[in-house]
C-alpha positions as CSV (number, residue, x, y, z in Angstrom):
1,X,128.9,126.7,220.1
2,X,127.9,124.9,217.0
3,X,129.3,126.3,213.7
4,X,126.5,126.8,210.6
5,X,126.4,124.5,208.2
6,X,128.6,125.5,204.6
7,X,126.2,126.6,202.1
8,X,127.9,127.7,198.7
9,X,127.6,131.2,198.2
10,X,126.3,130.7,194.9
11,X,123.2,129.0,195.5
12,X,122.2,131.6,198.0
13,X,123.6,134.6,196.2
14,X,122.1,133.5,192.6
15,X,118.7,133.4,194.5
16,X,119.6,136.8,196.0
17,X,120.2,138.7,193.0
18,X,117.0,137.4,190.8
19,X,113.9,140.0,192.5
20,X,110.5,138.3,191.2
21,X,107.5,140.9,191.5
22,X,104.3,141.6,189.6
23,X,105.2,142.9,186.0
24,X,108.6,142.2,186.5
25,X,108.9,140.7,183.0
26,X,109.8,144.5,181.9
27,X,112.8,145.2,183.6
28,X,114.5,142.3,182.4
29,X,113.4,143.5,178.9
30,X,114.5,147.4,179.3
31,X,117.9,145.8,180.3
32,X,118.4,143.5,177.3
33,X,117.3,146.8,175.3
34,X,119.9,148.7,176.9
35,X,123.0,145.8,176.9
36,X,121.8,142.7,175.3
37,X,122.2,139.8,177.9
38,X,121.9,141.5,181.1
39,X,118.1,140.4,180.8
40,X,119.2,137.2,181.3
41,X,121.3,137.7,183.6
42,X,118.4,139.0,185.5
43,X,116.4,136.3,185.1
44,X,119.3,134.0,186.4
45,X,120.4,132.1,183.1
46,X,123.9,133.1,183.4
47,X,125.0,130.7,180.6
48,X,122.5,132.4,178.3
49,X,123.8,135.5,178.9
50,X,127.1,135.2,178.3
51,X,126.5,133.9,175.1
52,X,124.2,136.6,174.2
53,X,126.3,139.0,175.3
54,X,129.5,137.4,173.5
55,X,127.7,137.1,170.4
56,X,127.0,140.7,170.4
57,X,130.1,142.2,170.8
58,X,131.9,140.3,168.2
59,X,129.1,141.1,165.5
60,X,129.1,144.3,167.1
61,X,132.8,145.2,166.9
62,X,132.7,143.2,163.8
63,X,130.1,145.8,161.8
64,X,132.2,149.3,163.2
65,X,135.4,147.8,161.5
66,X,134.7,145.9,158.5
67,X,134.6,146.2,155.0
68,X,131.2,147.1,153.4
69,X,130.0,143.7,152.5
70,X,130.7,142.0,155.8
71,X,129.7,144.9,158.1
72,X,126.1,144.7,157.1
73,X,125.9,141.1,157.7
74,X,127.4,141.5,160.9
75,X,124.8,144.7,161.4
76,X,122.2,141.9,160.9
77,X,123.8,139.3,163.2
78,X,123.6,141.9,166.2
79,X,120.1,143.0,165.0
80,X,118.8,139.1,165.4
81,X,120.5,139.2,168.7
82,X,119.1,142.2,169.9
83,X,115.5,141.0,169.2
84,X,116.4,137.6,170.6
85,X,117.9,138.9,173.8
86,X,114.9,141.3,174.5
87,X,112.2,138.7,173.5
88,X,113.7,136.2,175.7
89,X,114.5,138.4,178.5
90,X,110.9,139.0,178.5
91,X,108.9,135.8,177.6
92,X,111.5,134.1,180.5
93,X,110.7,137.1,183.0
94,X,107.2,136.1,182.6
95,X,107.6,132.4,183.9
């Protein structure tokens, strides 16, 4: 009996895990509103989203603990990301 051919699970489970359907450009952008990144993970750009979501969570954690001046810059660093992550997430879902 012939064995199947080795096919790395990453190729077939990355293709697994990204559902394209009519309108789906939404649910990528609901999740990027809800966790900024996970659009992109979605849409399969793994790298993207890790940087997103890395980004986020230090300016994030960044504006709950520190001082006046620097917390709102940080506020506005997440704030860009946000509207980055759920733009993206979107326009990409669309392609």
């Amino acid at each position: 009996m012939a064995e199947a051919p080795f096919v790395p699970h990453s190729v077939d489970m990355s293709k697994a895990l990204v559902r394209r359907a009519s309108g789906g450009s939404w649910v990528p952008a609901i999740c990027s509103a809800v966790v900024p990144g996970v659009g992109q993970l979605v849409n399969g750009e793994t790298d993207k989203a890790i940087g997103v979501l890395v980004v986020a969570g230090v300016s994030g954690l960044s504006w709950v603990g520190a001082i006046p001046i620097l917390g709102s810059v940080a506020g506005l660093v997440y704030a860009a990301t946000w509207l980055y992550s759920v733009g993206d997430a979107y326009v990409r879902g669309r392609k």
